[in-house]
N, CA, C and O atoms as a Tinker XYZ file with bonds, in Angstrom:
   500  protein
     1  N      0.839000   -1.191000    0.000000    73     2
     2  CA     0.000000    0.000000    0.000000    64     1     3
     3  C      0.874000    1.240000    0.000000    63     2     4     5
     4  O      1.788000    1.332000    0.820000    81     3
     5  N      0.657000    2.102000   -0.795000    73     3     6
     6  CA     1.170000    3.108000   -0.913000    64     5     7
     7  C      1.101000    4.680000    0.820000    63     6     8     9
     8  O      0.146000    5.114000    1.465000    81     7
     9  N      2.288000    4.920000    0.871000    73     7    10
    10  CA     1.989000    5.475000    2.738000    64     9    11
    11  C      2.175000    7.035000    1.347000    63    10    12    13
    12  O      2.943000    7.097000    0.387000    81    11
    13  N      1.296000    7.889000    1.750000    73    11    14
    14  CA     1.057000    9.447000    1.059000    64    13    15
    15  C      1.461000   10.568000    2.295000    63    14    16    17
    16  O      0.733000   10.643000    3.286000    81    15
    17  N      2.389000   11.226000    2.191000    73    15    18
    18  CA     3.015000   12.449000    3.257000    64    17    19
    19  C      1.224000   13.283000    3.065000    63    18    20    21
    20  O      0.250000   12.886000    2.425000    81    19
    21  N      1.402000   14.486000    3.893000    73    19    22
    22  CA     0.459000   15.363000    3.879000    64    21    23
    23  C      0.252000   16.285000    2.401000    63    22    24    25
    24  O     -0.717000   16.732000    1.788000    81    23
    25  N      1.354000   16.286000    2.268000    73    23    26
    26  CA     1.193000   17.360000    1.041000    64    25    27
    27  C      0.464000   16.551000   -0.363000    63    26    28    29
    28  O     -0.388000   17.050000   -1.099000    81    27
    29  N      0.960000   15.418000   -0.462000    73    27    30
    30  CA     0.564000   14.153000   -0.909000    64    29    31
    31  C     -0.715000   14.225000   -1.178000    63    30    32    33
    32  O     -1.318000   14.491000   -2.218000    81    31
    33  N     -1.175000   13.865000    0.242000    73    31    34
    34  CA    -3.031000   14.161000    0.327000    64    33    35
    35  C     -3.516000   15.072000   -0.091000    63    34    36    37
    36  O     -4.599000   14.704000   -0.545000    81    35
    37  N     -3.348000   16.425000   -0.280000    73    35    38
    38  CA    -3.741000   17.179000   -1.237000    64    37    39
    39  C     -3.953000   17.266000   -2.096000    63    38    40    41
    40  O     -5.027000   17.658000   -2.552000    81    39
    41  N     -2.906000   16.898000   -2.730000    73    39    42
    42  CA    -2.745000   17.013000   -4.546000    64    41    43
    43  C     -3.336000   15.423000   -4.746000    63    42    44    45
    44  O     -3.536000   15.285000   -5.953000    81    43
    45  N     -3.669000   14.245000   -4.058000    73    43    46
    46  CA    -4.608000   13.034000   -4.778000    64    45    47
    47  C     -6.363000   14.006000   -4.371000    63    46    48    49
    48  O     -7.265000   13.955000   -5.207000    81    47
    49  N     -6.555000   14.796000   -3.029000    73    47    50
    50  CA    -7.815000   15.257000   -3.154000    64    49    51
    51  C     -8.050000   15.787000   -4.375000    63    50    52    53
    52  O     -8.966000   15.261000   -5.006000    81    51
    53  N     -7.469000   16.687000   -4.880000    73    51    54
    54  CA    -7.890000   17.071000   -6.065000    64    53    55
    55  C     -7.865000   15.946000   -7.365000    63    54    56    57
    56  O     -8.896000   15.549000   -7.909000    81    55
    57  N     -7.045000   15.691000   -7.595000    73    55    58
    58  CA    -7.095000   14.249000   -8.701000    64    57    59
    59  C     -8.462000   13.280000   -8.010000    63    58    60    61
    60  O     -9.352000   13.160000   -8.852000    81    59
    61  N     -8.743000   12.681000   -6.860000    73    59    62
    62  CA   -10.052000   12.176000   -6.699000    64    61    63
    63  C    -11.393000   12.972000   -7.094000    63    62    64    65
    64  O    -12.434000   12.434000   -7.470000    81    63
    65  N    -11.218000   14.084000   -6.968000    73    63    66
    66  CA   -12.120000   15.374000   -7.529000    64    65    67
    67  C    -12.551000   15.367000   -8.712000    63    66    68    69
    68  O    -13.715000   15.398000   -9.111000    81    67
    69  N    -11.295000   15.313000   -9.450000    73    67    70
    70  CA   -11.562000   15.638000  -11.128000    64    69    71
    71  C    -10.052000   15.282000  -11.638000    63    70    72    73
    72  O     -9.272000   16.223000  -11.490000    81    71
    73  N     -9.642000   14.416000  -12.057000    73    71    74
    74  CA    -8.634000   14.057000  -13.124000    64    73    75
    75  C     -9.149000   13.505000  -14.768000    63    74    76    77
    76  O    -10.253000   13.117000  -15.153000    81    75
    77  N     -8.265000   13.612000  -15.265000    73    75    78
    78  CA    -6.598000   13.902000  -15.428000    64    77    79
    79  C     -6.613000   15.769000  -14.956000    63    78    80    81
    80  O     -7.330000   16.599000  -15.516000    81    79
    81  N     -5.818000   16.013000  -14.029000    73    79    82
    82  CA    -5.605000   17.807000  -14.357000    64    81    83
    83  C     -3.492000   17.708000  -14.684000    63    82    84    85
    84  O     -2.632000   16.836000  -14.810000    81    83
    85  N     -3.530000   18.291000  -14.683000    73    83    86
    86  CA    -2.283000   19.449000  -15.608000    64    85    87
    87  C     -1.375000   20.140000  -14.672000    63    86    88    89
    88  O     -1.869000   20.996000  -13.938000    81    87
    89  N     -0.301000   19.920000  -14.611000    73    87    90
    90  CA     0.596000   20.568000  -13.758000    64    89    91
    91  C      0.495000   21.699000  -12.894000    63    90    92    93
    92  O      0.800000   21.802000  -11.706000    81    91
    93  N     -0.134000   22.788000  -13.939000    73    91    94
    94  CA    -0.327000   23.950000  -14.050000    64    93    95
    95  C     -1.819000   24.234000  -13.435000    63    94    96    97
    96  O     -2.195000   25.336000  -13.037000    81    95
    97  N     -2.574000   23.069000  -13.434000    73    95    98
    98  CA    -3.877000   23.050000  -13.019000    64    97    99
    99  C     -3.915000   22.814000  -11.192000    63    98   100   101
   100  O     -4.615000   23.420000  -10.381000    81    99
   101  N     -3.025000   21.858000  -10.971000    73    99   102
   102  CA    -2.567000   21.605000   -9.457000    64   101   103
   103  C     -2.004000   22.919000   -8.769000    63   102   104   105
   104  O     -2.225000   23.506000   -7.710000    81   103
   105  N     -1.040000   23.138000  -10.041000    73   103   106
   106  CA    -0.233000   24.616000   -8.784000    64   105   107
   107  C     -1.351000   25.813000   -8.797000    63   106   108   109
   108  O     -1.246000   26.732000   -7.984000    81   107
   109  N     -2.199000   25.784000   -9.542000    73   107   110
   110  CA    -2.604000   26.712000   -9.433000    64   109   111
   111  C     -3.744000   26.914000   -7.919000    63   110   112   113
   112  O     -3.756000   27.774000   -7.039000    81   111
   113  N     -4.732000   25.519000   -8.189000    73   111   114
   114  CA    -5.307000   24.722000   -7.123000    64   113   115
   115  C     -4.787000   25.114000   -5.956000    63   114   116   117
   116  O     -5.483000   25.851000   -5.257000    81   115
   117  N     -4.189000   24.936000   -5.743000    73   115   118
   118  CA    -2.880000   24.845000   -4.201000    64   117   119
   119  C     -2.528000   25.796000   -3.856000    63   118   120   121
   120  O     -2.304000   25.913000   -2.651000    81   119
   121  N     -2.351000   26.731000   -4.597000    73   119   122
   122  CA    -1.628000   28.134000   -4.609000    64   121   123
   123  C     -1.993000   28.651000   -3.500000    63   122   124   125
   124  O     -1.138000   28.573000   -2.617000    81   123
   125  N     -3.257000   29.308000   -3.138000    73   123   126
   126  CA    -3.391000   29.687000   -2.016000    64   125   127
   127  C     -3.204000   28.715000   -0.665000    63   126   128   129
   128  O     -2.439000   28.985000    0.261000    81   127
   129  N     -3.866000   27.796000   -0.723000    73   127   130
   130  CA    -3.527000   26.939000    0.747000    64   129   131
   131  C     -2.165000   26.646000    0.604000    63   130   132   133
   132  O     -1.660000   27.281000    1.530000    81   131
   133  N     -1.194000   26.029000   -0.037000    73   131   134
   134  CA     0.183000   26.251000    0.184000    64   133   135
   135  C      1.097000   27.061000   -0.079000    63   134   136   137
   136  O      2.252000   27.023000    0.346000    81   135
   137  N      0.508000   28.021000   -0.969000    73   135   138
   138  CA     1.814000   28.778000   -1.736000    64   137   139
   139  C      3.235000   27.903000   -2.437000    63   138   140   141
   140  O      4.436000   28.117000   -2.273000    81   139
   141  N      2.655000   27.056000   -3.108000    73   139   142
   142  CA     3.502000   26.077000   -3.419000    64   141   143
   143  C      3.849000   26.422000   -5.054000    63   142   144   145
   144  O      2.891000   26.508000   -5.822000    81   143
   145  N      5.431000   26.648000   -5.648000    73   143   146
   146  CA     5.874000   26.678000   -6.659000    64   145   147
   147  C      4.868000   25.452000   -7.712000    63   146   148   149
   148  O      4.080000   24.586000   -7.333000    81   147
   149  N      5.251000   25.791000   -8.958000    73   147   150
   150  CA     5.257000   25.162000  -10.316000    64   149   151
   151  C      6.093000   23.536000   -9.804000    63   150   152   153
   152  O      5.577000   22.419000   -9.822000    81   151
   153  N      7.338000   23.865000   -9.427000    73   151   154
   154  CA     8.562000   22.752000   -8.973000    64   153   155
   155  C      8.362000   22.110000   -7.736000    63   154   156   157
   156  O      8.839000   21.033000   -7.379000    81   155
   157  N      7.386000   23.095000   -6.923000    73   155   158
   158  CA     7.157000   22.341000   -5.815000    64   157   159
   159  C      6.536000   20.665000   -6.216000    63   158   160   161
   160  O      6.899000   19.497000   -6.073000    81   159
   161  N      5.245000   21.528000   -6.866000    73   159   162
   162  CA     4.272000   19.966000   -7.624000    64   161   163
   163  C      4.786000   19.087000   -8.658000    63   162   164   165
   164  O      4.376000   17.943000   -8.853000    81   163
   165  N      5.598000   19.604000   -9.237000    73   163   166
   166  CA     6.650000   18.790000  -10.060000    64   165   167
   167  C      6.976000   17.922000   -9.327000    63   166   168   169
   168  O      6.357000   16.859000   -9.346000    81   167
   169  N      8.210000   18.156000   -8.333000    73   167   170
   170  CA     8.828000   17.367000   -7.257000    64   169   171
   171  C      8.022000   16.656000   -6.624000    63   170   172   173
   172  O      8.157000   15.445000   -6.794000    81   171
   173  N      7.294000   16.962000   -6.007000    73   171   174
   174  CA     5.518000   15.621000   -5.058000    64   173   175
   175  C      5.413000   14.880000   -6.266000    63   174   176   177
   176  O      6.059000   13.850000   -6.074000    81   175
   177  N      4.716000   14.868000   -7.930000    73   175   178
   178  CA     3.796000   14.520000   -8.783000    64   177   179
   179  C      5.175000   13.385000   -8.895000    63   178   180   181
   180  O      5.012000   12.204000   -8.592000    81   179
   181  N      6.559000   13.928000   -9.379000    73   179   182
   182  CA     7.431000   12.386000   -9.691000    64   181   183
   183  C      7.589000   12.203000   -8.373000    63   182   184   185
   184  O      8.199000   11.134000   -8.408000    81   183
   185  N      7.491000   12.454000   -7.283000    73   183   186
   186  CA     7.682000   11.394000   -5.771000    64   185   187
   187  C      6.467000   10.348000   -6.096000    63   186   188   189
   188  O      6.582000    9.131000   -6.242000    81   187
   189  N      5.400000   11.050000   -6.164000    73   187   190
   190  CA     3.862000   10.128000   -6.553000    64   189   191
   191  C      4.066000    9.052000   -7.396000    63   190   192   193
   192  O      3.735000    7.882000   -7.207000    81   191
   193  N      4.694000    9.587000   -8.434000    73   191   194
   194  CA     4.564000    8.576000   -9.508000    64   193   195
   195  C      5.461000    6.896000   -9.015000    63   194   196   197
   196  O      5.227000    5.695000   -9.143000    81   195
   197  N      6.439000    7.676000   -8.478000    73   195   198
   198  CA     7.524000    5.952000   -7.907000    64   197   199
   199  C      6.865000    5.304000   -6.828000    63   198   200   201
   200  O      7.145000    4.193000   -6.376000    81   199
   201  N      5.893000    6.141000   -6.415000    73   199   202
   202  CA     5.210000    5.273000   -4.868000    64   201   203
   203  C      4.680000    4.168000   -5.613000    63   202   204   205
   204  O      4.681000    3.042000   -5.115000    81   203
   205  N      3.989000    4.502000   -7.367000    73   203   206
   206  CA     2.730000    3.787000   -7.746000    64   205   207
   207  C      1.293000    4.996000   -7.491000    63   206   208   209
   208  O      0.268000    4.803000   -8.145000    81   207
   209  N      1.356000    5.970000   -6.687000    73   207   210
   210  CA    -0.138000    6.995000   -6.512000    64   209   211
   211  C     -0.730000    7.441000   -7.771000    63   210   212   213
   212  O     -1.878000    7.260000   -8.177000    81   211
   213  N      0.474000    8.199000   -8.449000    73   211   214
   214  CA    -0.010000    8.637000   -9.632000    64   213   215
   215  C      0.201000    8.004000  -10.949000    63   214   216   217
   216  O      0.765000    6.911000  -11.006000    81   215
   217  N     -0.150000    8.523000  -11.859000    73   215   218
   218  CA     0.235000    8.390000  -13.294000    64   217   219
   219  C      0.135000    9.247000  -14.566000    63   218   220   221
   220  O     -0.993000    9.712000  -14.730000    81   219
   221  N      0.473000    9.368000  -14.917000    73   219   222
   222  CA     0.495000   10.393000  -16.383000    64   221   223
   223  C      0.590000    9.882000  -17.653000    63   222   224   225
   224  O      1.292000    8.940000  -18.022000    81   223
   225  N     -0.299000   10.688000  -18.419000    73   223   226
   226  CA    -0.091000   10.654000  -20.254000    64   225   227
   227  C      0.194000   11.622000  -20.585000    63   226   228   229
   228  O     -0.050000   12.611000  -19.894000    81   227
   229  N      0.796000   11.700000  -21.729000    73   227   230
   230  CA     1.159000   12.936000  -22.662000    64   229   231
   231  C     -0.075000   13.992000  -23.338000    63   230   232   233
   232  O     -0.521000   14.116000  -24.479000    81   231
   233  N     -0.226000   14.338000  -22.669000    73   231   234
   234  CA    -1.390000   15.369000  -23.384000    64   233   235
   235  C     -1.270000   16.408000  -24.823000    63   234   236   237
   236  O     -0.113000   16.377000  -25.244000    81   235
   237  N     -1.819000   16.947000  -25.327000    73   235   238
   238  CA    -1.275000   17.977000  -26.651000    64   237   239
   239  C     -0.411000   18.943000  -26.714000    63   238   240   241
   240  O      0.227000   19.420000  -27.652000    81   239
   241  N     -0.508000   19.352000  -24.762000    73   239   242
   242  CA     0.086000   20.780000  -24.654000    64   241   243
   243  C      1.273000   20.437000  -23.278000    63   242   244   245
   244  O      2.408000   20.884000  -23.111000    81   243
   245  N      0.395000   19.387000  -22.368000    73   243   246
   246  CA     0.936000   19.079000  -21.088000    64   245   247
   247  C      0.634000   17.703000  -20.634000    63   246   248   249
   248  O     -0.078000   17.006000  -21.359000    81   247
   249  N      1.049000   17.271000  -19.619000    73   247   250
   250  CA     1.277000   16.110000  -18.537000    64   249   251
   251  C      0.170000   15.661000  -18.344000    63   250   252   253
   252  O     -0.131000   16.395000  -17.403000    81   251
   253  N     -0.990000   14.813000  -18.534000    73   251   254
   254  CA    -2.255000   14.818000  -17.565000    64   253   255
   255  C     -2.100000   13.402000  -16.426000    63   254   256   257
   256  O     -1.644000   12.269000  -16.581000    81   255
   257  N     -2.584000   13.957000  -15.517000    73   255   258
   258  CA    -2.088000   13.082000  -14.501000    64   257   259
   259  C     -3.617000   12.588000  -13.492000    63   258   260   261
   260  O     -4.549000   13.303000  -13.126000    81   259
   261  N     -3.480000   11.731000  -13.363000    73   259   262
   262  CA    -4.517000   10.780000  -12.615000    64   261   263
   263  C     -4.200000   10.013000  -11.887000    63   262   264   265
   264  O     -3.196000    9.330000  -12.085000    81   263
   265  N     -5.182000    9.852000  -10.502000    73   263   266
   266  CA    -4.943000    8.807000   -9.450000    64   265   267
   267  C     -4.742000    7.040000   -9.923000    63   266   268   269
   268  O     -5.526000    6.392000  -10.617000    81   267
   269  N     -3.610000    6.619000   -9.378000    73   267   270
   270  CA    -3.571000    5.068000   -9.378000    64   269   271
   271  C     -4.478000    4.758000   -7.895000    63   270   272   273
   272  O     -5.247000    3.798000   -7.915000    81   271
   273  N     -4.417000    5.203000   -7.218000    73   271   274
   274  CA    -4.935000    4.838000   -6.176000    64   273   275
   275  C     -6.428000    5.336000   -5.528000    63   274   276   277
   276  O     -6.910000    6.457000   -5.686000    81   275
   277  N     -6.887000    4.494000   -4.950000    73   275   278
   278  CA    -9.061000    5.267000   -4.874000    64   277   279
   279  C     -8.556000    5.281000   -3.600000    63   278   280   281
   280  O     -7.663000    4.686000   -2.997000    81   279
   281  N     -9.693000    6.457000   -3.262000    73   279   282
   282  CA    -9.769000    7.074000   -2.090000    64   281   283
   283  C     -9.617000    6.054000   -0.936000    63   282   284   285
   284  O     -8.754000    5.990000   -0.061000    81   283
   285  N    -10.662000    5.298000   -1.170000    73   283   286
   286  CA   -11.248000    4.094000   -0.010000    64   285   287
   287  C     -9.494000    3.461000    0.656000    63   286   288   289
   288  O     -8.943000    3.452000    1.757000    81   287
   289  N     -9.175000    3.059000   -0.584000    73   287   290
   290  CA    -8.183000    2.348000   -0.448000    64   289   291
   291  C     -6.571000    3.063000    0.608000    63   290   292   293
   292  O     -5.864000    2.643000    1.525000    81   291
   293  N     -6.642000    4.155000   -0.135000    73   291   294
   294  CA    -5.163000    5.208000    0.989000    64   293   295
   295  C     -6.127000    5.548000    2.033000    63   294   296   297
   296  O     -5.521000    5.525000    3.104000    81   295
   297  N     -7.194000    5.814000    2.183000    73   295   298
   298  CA    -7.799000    5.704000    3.221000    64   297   299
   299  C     -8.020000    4.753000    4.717000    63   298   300   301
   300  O     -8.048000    5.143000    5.884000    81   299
   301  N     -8.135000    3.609000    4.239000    73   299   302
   302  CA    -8.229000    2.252000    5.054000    64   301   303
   303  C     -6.706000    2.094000    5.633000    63   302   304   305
   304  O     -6.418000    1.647000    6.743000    81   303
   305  N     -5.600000    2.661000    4.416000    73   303   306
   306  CA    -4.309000    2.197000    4.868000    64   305   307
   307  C     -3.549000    3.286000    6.075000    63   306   308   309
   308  O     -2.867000    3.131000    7.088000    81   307
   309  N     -3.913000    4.028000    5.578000    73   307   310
   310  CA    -3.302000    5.228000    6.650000    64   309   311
   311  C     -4.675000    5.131000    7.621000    63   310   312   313
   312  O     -4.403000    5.759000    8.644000    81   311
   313  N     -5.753000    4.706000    7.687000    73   311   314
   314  CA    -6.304000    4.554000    9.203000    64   313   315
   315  C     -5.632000    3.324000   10.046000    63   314   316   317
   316  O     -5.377000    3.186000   11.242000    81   315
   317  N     -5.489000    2.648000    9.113000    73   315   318
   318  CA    -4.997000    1.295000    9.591000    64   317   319
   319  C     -2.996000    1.241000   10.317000    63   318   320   321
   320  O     -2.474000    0.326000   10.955000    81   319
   321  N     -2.468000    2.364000    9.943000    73   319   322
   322  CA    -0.881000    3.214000    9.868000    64   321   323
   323  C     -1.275000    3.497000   11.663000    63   322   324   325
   324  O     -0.879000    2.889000   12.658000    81   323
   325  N     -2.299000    4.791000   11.507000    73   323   326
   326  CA    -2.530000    5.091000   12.475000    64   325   327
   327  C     -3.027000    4.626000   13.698000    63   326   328   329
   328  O     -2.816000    5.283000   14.718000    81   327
   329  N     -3.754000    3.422000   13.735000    73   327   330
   330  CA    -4.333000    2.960000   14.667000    64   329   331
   331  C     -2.705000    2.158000   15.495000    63   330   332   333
   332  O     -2.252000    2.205000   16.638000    81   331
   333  N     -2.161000    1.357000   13.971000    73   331   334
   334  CA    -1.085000    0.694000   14.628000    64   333   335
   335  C     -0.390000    1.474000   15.496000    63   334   336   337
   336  O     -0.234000    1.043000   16.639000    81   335
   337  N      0.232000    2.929000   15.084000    73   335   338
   338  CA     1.498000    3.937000   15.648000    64   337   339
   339  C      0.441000    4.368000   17.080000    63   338   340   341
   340  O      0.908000    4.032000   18.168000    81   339
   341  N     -0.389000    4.802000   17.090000    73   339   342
   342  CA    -0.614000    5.609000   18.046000    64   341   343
   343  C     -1.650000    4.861000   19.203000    63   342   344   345
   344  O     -1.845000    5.583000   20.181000    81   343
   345  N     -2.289000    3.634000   19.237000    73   343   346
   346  CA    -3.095000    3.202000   19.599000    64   345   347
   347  C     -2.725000    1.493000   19.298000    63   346   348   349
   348  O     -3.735000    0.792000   19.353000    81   347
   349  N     -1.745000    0.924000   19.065000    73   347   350
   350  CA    -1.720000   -0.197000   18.892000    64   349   351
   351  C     -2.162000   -1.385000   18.206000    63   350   352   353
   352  O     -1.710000   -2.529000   18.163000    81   351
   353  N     -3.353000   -0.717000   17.580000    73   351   354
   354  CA    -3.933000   -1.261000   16.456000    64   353   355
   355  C     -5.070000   -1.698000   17.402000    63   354   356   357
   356  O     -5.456000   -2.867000   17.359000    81   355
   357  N     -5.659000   -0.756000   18.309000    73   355   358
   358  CA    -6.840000   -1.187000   19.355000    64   357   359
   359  C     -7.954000   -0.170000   18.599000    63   358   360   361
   360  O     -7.889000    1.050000   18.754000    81   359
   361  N     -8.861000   -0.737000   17.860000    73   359   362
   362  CA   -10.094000    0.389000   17.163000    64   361   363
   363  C    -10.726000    0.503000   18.858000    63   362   364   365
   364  O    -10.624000    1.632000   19.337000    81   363
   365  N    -11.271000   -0.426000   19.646000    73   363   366
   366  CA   -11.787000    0.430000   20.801000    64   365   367
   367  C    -11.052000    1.400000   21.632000    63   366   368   369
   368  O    -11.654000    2.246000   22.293000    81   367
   369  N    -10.201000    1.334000   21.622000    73   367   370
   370  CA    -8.643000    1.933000   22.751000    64   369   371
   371  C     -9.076000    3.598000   22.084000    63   370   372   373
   372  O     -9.374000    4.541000   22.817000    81   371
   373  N     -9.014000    3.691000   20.229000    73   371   374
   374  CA    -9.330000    4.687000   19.809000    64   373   375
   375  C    -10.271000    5.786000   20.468000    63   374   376   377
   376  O    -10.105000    6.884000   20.999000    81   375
   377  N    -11.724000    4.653000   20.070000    73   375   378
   378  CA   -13.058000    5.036000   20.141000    64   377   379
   379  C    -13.471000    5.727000   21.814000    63   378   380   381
   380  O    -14.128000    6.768000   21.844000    81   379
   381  N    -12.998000    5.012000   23.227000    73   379   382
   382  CA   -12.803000    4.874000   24.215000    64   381   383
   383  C    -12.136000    6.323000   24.007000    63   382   384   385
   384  O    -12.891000    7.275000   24.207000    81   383
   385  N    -10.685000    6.630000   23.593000    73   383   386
   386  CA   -10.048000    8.025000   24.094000    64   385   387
   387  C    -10.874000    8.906000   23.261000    63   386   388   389
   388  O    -10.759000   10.029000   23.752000    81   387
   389  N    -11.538000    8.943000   22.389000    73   387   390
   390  CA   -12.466000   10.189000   21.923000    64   389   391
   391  C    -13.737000   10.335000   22.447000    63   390   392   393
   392  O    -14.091000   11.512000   22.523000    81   391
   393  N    -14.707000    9.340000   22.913000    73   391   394
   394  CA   -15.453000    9.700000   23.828000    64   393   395
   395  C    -15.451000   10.078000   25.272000    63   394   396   397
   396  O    -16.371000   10.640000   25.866000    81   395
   397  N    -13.982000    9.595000   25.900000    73   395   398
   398  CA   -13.909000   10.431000   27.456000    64   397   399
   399  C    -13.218000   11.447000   27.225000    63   398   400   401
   400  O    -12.926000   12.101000   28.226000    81   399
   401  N    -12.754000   11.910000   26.001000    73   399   402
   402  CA   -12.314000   13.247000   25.820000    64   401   403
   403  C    -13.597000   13.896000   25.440000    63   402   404   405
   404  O    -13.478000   15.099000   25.206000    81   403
   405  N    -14.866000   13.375000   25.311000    73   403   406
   406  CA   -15.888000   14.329000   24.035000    64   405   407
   407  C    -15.735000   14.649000   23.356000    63   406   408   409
   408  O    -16.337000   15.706000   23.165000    81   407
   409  N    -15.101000   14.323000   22.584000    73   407   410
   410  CA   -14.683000   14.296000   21.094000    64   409   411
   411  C    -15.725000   13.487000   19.629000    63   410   412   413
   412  O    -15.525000   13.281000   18.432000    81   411
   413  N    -16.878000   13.231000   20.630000    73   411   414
   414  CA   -17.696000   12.289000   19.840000    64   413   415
   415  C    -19.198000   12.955000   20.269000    63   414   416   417
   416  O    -19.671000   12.878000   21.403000    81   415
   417  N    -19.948000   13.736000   18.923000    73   415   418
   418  CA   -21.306000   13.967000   19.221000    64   417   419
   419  C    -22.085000   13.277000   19.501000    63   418   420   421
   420  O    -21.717000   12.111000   19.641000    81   419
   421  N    -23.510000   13.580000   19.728000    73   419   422
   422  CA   -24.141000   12.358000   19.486000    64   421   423
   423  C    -24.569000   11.994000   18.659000    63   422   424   425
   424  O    -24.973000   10.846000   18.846000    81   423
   425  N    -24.861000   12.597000   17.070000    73   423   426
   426  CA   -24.948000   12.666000   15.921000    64   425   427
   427  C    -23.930000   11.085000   15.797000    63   426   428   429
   428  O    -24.455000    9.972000   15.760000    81   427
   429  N    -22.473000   11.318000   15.750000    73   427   430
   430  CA   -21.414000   10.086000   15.627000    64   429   431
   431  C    -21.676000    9.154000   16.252000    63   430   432   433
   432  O    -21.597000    8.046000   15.720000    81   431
   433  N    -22.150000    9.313000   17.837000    73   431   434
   434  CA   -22.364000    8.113000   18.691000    64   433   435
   435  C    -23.272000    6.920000   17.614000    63   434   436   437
   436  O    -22.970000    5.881000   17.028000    81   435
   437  N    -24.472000    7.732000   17.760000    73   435   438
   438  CA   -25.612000    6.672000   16.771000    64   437   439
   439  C    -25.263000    6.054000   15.812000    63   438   440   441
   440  O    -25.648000    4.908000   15.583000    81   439
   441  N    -24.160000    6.961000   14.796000    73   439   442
   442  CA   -23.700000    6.737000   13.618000    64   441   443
   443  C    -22.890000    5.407000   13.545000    63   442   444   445
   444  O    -22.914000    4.475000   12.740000    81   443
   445  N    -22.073000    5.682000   14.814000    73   443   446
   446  CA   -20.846000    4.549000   15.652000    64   445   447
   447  C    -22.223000    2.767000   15.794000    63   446   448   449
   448  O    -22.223000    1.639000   15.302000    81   447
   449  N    -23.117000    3.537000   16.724000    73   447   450
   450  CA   -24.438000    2.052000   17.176000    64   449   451
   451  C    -24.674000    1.485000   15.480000    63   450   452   453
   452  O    -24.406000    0.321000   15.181000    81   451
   453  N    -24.942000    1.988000   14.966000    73   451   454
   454  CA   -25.675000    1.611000   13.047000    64   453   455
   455  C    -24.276000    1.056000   13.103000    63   454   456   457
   456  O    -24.159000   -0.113000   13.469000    81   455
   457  N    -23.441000    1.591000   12.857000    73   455   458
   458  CA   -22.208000    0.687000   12.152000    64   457   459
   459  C    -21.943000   -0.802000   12.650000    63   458   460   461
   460  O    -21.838000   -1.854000   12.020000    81   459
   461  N    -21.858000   -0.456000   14.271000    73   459   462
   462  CA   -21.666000   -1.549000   14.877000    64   461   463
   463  C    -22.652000   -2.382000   14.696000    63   462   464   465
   464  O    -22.374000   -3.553000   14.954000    81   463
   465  N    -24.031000   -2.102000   14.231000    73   463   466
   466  CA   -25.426000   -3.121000   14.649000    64   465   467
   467  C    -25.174000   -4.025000   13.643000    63   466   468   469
   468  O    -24.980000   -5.239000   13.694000    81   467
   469  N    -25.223000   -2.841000   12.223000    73   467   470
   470  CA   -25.057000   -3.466000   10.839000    64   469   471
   471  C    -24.177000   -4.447000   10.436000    63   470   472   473
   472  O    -24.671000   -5.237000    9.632000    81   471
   473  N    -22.291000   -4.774000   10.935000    73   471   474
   474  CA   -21.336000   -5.526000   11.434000    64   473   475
   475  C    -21.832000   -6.528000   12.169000    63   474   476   477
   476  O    -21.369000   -7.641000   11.922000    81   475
   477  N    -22.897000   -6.414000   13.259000    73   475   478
   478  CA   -23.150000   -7.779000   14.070000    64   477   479
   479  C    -23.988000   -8.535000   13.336000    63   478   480   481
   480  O    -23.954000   -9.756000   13.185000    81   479
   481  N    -24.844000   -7.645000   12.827000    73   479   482
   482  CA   -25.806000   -8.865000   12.000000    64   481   483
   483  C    -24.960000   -9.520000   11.153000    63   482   484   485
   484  O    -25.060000  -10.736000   11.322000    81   483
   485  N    -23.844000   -9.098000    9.967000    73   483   486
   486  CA   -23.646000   -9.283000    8.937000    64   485   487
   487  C    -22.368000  -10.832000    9.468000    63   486   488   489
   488  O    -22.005000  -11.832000    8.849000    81   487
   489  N    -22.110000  -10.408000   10.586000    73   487   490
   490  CA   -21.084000  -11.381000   11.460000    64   489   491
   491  C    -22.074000  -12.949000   11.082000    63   490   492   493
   492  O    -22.001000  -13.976000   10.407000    81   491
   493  N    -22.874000  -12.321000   11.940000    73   491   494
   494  CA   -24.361000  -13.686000   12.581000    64   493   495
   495  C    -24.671000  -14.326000   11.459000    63   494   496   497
   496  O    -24.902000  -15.522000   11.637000    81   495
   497  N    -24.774000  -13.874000   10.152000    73   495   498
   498  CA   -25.856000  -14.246000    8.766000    64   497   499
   499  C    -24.581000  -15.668000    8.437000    63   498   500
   500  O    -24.740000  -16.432000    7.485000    81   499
């Protein structure tokens, strides 16, 4: 599984958004939340490309570049990163420190009961 730095995650949000975009289409994207050069995204887009994240074709004018990787998927892996590093790979140990912190509405709580209900049945069947 491909591990994506922060800056990383950015530039696939936008490619999950709308790809193929264009070099020039990213820096521009970004510009304000990072202030990030032309070379900045150059430099990330070929880091991307050797992980396996991205990929590119030759376009008429420029680069077009698109996700190798779906959301779901760098998703599951970096929750799954995180649970290991910081929590041991305990999903309750998680769940447990965000609700005695309150860190969990009750909107989520319920959301948390459905997930879990839906999992027990699907266990049982």
């Amino acid at each position: 599984m491909v591990h994506l730095s922060d800056g990383e995650w950015k530039i696939m949000q936008l490619l999950w958004q709308q790809a193929p975009r264009t070099i020039m289409q990213l820096t521009a994207d970004l510009q304000q939340e990072t202030d990030w050069t032309k070379h900045t995204v150059i430099t990330m887009l070929n880091r991307m490309e050797k992980k396996g994240a991205v990929r590119y074709e030759e376009g008429a004018r420029a680069k077009l570049y698109y996700p190798l990787v779906e959301r779901e998927e760098a998703a599951a892996s970096e929750t799954r990163g995180f649970l290991n590093k910081v929590y041991e790979g305990s999903l309750s140990l998680m769940v447990n420190s965000m609700v005695s912190q309150k860190h969990v509405s009750q909107k989520e709580l319920e959301e948390l009961y459905a997930i879990l209900q839906q999992a027990e049945e699907e266990t049982w069947k």
